[in-house]
FIDRENKE-20989 format. One record per residue: x, y, z of N, C-alpha, C in turn. Coordinates in steps of 0.05 Angstrom, whole numbers, plus 5000, padded with zeros to 4 digits. Layout:
{nu:X; nv:Y; nw:Z; cau:X; cav:Y; caw:Z; cu:X; cv:Y; cw:Z}
...
end
This chain:
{nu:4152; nv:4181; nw:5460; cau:4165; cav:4201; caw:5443; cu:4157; cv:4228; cw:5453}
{nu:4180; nv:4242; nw:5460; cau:4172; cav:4273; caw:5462; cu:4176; cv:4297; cw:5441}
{nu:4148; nv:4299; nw:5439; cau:4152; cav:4329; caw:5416; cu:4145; cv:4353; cw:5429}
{nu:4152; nv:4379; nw:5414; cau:4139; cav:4410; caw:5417; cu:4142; cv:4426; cw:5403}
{nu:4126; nv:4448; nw:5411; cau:4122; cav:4464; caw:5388; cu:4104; cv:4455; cw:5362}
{nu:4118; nv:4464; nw:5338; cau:4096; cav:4452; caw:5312; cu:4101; cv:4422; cw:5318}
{nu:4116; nv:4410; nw:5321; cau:4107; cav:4382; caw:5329; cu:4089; cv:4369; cw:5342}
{nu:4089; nv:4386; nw:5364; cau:4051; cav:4380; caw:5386; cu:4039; cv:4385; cw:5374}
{nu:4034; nv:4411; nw:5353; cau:4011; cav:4418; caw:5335; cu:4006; cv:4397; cw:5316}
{nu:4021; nv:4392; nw:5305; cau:4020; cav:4364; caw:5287; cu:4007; cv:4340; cw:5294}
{nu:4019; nv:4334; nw:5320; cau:4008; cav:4314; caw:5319; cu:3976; cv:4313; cw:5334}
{nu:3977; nv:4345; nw:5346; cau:3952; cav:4350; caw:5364; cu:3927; cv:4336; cw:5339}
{nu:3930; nv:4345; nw:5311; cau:3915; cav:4343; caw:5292; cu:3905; cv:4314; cw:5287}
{nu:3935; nv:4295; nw:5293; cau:3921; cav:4282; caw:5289; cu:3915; cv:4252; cw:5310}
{nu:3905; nv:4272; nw:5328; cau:3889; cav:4250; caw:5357; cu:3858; cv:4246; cw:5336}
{nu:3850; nv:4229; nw:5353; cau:3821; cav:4217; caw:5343; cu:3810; cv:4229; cw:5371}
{nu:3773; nv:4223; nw:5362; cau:3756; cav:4236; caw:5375; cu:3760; cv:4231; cw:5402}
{nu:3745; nv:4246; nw:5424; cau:3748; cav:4233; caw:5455; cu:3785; cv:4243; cw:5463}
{nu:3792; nv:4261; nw:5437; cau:3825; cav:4266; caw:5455; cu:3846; cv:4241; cw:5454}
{nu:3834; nv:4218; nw:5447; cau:3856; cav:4196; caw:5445; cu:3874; cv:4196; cw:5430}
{nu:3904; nv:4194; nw:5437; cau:3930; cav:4202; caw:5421; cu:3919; cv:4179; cw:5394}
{nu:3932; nv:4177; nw:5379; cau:3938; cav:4160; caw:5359; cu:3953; cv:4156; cw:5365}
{nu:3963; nv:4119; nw:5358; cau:3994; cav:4110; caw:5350; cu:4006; cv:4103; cw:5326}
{nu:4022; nv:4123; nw:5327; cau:4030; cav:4125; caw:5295; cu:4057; cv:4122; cw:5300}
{nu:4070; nv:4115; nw:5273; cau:4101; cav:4111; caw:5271; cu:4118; cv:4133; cw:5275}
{nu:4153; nv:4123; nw:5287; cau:4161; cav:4146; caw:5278; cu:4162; cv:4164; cw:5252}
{nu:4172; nv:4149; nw:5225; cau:4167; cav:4164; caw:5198; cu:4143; cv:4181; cw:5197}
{nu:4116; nv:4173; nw:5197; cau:4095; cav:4189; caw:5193; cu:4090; cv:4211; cw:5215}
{nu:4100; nv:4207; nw:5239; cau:4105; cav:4227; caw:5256; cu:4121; cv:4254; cw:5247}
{nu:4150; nv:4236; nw:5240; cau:4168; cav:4262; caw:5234; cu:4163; cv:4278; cw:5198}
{nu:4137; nv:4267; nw:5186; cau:4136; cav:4281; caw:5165; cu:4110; cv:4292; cw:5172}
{nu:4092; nv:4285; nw:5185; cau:4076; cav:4299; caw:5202; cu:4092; cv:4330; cw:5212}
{nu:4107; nv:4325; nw:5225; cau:4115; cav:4354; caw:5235; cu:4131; cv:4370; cw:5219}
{nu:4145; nv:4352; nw:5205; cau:4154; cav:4364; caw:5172; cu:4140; cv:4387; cw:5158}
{nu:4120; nv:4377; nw:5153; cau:4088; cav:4400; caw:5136; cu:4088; cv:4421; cw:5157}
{nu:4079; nv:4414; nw:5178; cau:4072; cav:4425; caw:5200; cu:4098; cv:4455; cw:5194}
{nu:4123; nv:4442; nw:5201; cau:4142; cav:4458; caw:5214; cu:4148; cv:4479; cw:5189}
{nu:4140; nv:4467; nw:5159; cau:4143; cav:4488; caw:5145; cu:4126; cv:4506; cw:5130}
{nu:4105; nv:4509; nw:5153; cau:4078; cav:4533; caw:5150; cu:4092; cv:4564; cw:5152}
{nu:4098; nv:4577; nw:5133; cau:4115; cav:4610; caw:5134; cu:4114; cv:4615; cw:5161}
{nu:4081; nv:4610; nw:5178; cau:4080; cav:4628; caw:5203; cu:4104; cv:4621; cw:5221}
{nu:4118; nv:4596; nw:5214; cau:4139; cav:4590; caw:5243; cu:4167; cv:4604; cw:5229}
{nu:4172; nv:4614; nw:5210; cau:4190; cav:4630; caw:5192; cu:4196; cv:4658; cw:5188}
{nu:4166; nv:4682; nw:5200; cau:4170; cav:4700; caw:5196; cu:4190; cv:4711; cw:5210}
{nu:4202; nv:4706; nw:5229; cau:4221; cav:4714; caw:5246; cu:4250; cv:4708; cw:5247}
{nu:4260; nv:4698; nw:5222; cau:4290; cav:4679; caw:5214; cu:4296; cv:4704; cw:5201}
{nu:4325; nv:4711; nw:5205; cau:4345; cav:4714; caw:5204; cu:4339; cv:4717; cw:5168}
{nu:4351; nv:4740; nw:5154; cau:4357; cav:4735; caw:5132; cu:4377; cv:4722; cw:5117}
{nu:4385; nv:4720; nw:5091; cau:4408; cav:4701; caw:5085; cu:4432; cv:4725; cw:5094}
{nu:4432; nv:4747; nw:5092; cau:4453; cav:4765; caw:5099; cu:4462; cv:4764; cw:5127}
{nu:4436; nv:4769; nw:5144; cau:4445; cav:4763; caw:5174; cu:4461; cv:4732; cw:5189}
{nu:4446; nv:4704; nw:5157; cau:4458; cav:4689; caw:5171; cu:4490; cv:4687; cw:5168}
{nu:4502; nv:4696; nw:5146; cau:4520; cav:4702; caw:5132; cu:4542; cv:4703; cw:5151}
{nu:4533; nv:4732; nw:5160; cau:4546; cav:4747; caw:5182; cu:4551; cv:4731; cw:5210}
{nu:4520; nv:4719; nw:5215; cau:4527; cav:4702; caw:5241; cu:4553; cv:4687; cw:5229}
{nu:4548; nv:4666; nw:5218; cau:4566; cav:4638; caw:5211; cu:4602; cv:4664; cw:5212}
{nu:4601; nv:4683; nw:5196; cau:4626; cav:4689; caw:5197; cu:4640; cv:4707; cw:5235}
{nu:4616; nv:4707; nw:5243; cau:4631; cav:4730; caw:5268; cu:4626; cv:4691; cw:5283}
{nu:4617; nv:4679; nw:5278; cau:4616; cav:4649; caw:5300; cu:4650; cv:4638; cw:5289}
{nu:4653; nv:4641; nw:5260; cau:4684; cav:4638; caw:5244; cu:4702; cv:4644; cw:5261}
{nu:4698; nv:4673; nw:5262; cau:4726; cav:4689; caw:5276; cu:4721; cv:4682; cw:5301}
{nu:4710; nv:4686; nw:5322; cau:4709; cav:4676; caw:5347; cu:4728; cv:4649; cw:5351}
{nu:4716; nv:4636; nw:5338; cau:4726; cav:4601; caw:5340; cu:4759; cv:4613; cw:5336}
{nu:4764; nv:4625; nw:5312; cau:4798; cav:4628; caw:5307; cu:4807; cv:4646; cw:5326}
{nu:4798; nv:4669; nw:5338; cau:4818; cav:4678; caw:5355; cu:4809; cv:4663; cw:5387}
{nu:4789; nv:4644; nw:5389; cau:4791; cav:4630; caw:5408; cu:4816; cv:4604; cw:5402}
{nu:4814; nv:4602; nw:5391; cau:4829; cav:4580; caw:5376; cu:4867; cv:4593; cw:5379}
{nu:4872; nv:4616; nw:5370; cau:4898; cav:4629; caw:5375; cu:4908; cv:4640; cw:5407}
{nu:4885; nv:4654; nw:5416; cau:4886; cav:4660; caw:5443; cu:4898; cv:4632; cw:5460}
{nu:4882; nv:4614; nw:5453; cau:4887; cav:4593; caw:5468; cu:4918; cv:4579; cw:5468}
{nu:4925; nv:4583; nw:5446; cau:4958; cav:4580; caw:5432; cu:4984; cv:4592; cw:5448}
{nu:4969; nv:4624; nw:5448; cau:4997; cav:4643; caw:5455; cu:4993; cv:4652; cw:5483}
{nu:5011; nv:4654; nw:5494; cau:5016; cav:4662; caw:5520; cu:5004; cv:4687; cw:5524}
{nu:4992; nv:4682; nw:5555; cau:4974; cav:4706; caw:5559; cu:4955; cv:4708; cw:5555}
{nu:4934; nv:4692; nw:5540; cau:4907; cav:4696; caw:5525; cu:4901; cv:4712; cw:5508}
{nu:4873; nv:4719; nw:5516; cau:4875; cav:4730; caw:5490; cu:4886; cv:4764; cw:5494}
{nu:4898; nv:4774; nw:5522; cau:4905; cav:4789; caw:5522; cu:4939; cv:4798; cw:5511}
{nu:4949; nv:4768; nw:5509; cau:4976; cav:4769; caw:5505; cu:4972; cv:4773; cw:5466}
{nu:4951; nv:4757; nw:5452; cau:4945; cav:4763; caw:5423; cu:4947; cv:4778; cw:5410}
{nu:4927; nv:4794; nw:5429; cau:4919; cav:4831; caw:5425; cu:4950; cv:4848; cw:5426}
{nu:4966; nv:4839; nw:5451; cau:4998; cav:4852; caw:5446; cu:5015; cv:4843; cw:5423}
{nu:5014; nv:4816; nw:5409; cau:5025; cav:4812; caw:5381; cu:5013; cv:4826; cw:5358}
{nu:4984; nv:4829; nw:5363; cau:4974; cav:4829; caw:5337; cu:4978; cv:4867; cw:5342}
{nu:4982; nv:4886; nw:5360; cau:4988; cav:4909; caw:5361; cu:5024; cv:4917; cw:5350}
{nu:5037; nv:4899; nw:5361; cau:5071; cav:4900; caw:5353; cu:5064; cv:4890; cw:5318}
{nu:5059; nv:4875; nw:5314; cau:5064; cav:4872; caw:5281; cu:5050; cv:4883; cw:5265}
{nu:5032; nv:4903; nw:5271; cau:5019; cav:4920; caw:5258; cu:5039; cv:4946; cw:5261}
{nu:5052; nv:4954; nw:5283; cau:5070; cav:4975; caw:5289; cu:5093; cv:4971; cw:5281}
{nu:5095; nv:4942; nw:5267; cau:5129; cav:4940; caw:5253; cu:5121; cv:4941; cw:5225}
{nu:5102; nv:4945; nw:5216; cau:5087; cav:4934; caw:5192; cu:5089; cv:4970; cw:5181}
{nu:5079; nv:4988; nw:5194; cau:5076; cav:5011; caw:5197; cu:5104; cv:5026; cw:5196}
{nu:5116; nv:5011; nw:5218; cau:5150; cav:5032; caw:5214; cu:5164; cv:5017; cw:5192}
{nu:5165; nv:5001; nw:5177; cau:5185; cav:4997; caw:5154; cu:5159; cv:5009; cw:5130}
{nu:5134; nv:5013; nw:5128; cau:5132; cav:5027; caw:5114; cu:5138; cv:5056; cw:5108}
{nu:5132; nv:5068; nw:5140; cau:5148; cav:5091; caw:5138; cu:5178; cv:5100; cw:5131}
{nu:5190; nv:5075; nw:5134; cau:5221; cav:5082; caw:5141; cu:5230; cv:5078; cw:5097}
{nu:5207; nv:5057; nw:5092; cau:5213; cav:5042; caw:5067; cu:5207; cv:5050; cw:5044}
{nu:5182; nv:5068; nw:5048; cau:5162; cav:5077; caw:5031; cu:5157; cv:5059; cw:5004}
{nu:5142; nv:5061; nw:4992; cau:5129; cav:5041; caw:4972; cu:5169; cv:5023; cw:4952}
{nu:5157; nv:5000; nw:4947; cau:5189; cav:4990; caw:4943; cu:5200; cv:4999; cw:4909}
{nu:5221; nv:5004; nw:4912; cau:5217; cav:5020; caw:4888; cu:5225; cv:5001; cw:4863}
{nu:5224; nv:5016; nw:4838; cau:5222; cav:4988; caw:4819; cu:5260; cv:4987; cw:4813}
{nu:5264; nv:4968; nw:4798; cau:5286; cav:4957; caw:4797; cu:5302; cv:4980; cw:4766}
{nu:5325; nv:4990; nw:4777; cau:5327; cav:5008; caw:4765; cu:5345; cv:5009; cw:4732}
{nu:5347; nv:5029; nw:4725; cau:5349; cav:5020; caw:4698; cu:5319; cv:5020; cw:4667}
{nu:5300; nv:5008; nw:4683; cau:5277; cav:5006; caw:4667; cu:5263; cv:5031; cw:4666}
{nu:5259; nv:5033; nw:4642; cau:5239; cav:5054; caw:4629; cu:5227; cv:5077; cw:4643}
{nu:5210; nv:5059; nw:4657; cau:5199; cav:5078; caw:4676; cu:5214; cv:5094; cw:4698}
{nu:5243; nv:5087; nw:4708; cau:5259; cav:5101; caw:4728; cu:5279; cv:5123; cw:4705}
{nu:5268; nv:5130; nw:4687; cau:5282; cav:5145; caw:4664; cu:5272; cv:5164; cw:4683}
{nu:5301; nv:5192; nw:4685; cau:5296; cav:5210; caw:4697; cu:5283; cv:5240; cw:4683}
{nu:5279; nv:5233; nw:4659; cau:5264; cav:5248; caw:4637; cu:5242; cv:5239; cw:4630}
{nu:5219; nv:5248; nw:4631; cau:5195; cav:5226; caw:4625; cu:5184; cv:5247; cw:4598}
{nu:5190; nv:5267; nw:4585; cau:5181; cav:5279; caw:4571; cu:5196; cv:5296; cw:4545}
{nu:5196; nv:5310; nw:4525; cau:5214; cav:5316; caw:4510; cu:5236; cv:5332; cw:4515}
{nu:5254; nv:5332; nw:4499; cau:5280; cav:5346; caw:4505; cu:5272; cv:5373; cw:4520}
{nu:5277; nv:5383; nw:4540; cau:5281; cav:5413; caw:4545; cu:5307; cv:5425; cw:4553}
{nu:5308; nv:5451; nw:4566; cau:5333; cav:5454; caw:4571; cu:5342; cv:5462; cw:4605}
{nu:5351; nv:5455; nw:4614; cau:5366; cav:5469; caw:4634; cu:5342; cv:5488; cw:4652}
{nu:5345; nv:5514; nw:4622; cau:5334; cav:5531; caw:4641; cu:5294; cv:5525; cw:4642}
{nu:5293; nv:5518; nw:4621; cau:5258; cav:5502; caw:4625; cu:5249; cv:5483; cw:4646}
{nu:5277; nv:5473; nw:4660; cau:5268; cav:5455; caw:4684; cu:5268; cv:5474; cw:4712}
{nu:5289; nv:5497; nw:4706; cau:5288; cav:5513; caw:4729; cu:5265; cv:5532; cw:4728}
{nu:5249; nv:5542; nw:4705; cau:5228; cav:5556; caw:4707; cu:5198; cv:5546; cw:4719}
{nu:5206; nv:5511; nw:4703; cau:5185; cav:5500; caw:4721; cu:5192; cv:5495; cw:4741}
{nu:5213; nv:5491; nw:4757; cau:5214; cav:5483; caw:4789; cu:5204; cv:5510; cw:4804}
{nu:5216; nv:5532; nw:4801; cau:5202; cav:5550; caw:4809; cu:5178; cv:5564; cw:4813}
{nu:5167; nv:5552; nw:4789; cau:5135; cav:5558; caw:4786; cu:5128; cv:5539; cw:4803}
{nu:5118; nv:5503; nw:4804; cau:5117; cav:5492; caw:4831; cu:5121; cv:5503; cw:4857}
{nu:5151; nv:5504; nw:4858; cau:5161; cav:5516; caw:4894; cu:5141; cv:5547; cw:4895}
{nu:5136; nv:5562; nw:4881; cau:5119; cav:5590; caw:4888; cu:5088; cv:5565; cw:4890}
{nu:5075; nv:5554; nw:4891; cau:5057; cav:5541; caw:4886; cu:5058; cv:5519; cw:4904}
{nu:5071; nv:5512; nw:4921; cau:5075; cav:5496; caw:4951; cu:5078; cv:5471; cw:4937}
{nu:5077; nv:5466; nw:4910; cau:5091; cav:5432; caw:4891; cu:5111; cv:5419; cw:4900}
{nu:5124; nv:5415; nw:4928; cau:5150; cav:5408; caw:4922; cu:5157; cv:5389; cw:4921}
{nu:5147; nv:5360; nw:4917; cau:5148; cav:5342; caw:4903; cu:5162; cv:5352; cw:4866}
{nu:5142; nv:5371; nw:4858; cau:5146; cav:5367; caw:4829; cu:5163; cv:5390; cw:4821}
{nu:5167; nv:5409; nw:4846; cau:5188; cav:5430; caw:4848; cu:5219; cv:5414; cw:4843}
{nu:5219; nv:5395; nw:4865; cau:5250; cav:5381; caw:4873; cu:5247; cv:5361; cw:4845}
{nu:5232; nv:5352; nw:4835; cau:5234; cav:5330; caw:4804; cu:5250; cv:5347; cw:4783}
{nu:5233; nv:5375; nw:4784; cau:5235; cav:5391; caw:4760; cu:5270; cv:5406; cw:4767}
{nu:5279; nv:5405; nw:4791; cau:5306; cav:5423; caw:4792; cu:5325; cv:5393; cw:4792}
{nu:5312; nv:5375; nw:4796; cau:5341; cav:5348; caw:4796; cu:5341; cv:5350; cw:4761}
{nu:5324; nv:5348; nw:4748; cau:5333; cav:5349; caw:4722; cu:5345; cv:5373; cw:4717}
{nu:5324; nv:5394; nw:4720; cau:5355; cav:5422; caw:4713; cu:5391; cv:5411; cw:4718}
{nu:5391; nv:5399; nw:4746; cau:5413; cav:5400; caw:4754; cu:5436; cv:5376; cw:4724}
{nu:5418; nv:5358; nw:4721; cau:5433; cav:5332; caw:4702; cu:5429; cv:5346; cw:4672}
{nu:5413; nv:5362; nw:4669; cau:5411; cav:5382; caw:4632; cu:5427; cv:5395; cw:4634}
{nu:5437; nv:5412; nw:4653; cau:5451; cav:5436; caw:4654; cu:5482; cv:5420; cw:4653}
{nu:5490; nv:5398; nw:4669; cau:5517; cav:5380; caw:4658; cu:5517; cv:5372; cw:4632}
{nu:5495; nv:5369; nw:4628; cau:5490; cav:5350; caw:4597; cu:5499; cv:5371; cw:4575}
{nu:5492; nv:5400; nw:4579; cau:5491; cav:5423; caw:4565; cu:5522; cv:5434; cw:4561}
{nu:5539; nv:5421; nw:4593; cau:5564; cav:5434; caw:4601; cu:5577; cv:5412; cw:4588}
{nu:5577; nv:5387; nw:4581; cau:5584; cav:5364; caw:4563; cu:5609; cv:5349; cw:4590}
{nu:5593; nv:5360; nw:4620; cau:5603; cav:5342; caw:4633; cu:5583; cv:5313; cw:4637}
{nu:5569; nv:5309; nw:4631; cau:5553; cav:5281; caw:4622; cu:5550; cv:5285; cw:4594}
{nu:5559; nv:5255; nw:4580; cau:5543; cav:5248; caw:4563; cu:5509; cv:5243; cw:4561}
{nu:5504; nv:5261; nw:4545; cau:5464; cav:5262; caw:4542; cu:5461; cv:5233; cw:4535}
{nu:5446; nv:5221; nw:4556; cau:5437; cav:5183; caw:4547; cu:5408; cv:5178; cw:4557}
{nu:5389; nv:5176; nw:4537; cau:5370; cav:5160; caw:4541; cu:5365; cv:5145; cw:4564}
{nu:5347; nv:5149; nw:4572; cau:5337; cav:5128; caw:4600; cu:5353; cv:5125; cw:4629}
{nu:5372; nv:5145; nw:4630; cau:5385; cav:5153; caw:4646; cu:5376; cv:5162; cw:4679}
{nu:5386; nv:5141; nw:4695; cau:5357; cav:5143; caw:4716; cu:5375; cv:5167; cw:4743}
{nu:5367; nv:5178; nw:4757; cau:5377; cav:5206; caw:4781; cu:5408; cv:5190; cw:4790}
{nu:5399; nv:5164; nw:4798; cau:5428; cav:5152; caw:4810; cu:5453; cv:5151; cw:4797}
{nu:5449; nv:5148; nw:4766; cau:5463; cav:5137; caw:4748; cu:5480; cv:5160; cw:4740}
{nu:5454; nv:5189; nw:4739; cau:5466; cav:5213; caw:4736; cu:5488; cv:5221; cw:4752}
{nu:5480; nv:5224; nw:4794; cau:5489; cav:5225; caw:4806; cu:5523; cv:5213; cw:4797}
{nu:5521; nv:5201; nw:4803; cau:5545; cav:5171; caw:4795; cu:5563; cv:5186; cw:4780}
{nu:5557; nv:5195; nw:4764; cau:5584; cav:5199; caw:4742; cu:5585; cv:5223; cw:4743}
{nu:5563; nv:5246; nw:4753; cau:5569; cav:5270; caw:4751; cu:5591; cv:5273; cw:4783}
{nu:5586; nv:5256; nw:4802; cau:5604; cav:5258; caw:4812; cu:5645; cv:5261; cw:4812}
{nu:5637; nv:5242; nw:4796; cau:5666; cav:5243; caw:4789; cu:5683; cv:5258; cw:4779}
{nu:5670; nv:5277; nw:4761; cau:5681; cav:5303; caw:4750; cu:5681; cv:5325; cw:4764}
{nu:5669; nv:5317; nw:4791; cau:5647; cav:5341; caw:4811; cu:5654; cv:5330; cw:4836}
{nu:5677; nv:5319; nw:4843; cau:5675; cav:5302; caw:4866; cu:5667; cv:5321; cw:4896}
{nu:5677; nv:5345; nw:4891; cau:5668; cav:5361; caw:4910; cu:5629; cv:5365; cw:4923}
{nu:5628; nv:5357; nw:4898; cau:5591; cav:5341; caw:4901; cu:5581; cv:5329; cw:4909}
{nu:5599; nv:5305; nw:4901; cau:5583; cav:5281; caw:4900; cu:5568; cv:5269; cw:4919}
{nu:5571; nv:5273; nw:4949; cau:5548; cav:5271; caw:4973; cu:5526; cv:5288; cw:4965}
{nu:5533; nv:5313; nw:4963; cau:5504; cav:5324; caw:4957; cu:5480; cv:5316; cw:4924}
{nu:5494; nv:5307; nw:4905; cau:5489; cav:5296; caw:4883; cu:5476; cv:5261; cw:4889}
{nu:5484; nv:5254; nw:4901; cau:5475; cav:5226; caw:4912; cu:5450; cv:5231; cw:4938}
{nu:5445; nv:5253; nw:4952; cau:5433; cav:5263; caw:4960; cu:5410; cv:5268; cw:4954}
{nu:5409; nv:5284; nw:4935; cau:5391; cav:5295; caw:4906; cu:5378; cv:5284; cw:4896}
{nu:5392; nv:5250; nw:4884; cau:5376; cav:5236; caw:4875; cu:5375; cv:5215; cw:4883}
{nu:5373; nv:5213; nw:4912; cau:5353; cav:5199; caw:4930; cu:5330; cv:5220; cw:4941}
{nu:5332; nv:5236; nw:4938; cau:5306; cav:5256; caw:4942; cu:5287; cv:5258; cw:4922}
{nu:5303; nv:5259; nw:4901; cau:5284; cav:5257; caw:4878; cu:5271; cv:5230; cw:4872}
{nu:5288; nv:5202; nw:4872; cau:5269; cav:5169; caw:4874; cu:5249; cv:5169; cw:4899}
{nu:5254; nv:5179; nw:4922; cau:5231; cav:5179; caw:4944; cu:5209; cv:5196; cw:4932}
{nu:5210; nv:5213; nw:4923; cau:5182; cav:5234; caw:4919; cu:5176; cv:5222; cw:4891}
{nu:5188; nv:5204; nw:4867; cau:5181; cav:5198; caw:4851; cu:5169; cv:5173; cw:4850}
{nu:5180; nv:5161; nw:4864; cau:5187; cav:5127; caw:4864; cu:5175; cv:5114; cw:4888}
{nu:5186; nv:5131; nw:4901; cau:5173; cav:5117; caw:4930; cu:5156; cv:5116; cw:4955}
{nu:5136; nv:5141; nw:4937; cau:5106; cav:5152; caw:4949; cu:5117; cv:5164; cw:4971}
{nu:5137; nv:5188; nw:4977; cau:5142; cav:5200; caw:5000; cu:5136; cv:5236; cw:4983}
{nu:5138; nv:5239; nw:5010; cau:5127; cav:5270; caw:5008; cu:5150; cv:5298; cw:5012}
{nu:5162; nv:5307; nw:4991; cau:5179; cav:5324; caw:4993; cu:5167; cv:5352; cw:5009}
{nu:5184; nv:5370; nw:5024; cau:5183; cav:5396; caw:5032; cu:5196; cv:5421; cw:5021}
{nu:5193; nv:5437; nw:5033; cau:5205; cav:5465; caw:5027; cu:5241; cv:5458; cw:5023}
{nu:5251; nv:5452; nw:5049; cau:5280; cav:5455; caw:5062; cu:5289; cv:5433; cw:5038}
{nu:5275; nv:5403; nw:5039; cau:5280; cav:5390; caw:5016; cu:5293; cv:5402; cw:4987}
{nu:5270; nv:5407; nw:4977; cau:5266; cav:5438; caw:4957; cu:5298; cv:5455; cw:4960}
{nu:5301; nv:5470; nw:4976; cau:5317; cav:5483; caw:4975; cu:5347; cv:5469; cw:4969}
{nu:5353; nv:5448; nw:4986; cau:5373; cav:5440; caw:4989; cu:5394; cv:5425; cw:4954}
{nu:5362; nv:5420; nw:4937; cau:5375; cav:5413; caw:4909; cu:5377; cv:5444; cw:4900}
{nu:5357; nv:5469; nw:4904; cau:5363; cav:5487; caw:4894; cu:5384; cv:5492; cw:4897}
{nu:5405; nv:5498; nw:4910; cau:5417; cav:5503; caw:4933; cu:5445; cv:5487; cw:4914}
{nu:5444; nv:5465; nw:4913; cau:5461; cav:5444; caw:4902; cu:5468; cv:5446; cw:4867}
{nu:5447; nv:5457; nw:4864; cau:5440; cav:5469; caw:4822; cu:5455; cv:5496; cw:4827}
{nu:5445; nv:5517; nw:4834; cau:5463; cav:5531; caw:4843; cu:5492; cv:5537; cw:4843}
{nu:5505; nv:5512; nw:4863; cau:5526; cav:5509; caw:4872; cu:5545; cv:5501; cw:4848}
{nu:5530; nv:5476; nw:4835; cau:5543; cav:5463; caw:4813; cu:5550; cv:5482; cw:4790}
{nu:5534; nv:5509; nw:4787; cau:5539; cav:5528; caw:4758; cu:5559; cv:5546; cw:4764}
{nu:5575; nv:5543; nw:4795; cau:5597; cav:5560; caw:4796; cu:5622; cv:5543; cw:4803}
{nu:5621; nv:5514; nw:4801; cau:5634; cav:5489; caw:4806; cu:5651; cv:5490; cw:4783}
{nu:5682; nv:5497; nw:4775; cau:5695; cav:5485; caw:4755; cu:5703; cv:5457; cw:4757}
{nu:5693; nv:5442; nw:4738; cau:5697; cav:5409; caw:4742; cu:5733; cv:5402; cw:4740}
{nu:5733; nv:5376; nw:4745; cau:5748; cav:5364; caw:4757; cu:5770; cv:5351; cw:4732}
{nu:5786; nv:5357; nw:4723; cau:5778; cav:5340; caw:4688; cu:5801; cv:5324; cw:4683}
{nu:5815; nv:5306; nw:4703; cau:5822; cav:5277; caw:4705; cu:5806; cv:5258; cw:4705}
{nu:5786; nv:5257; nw:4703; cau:5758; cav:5234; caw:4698; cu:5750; cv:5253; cw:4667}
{nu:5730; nv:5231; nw:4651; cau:5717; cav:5232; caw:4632; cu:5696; cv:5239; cw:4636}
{nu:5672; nv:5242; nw:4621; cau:5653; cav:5262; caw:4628; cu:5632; cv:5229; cw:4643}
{nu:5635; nv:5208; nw:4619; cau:5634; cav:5173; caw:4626; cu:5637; cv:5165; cw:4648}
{nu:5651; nv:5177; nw:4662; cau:5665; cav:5158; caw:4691; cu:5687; cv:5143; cw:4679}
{nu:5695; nv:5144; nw:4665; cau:5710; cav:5119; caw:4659; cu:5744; cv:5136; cw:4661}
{nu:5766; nv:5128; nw:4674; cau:5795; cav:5135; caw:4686; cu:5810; cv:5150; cw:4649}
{nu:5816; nv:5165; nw:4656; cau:5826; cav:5172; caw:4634; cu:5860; cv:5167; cw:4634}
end
């Protein structure tokens, strides 16, 4: 039988006088070195439970991207080129997608989130924002001016929970001369609201620009204020 380490110590203990090994069994041997092996002093040097943690999980991943490398063409250099492209397609439809927006109609896509105001209280606050580099909350605050100020002109009916698109939509029709830029508007306004994107200046301007346009716009008045064919 070959032993070492605390095992030779073990059993060094227990030779008889004159150096003569003892013959002893295996069992009493291997609990012989048992005791032996678990004296702290052969322990101070182990790995904590955190470090072993860590080993077992970086020995994990190894095994799996040895394990995938081995799979896909190229090795593990060809891996490294998948796992770079689907992180870069992962990246451009978030950019292109921005956060997904919620399904519209519901509560929360109400293009009013606060009490009645008027027209000109949405253009005071857009302005105050846009002087204040806001233009996220600049372009929010003038798309509502733009749907109060119809609501006020009684070319929309005033409706509850009424979301930018919906506005768009029907203010077009009385406004057809608009209606690209009105559909415009409030897709600028769901991206900076809805869909974690970041409005600008030129942004900004272009609904100003469009509010504006609409208060010198005589409507169209073969359509209902509804959409609906008269």
């Amino acid at each position: 039988m070959t032993v070492t380490g605390g095992t030779a110590a073990a059993l060094a203990r227990l030779r008889a006088d004159g150096d003569v090994p003892v013959d002893i069994s295996r069992l009493p041997a291997r609990e012989a070195a048992e005791r032996e092996l678990s004296d702290p002093r052969y322990h101070e040097n182990d790995p904590n439970l955190l470090q072993r943690g860590l080993d077992r999980f970086w020995e994990w991943l190894d095994d799996l991207f040895g394990t995938a490398s081995g799979a896909t063409p190229g090795g593990v250099l060809g891996l490294i080129v998948i796992v770079l492209a689907v992180a870069a397609l992962a990246a451009a439809l978030w950019w292109r997608l921005g956060t997904p927006h919620r399904s519209p109609g519901t509560t929360g896509d109400s293009l009013f989130t606060d009490g009645p105001r008027t027209a000109r209280d949405h253009r005071t606050a857009a302005a105050r924002h846009a002087s204040a580099g806001r233009w996220n909350e600049a372009v929010q605050e003038r798309m509502r001016a733009i749907v109060r100020s119809l609501e006020e002109r009684t070319l929309l009916e005033p409706r509850p929970g009424r979301t930018a698109d919906e506005a768009a939509t029907e203010a077009g029709r009385s406004l057809p001369s608009h209606a690209d830029a009105l559909r415009l508007a409030a897709r600028t306004f769901d991206d900076v609201t809805y869909g974690g994107r970041t409005a600008d200046e030129p942004a900004y301007r272009r609904v100003e620009e469009l509010d504006t346009a609409l208060e010198r716009t005589r409507p169209t008045l073969d359509t209902a204020s509804t959409g609906t064919p008269a």
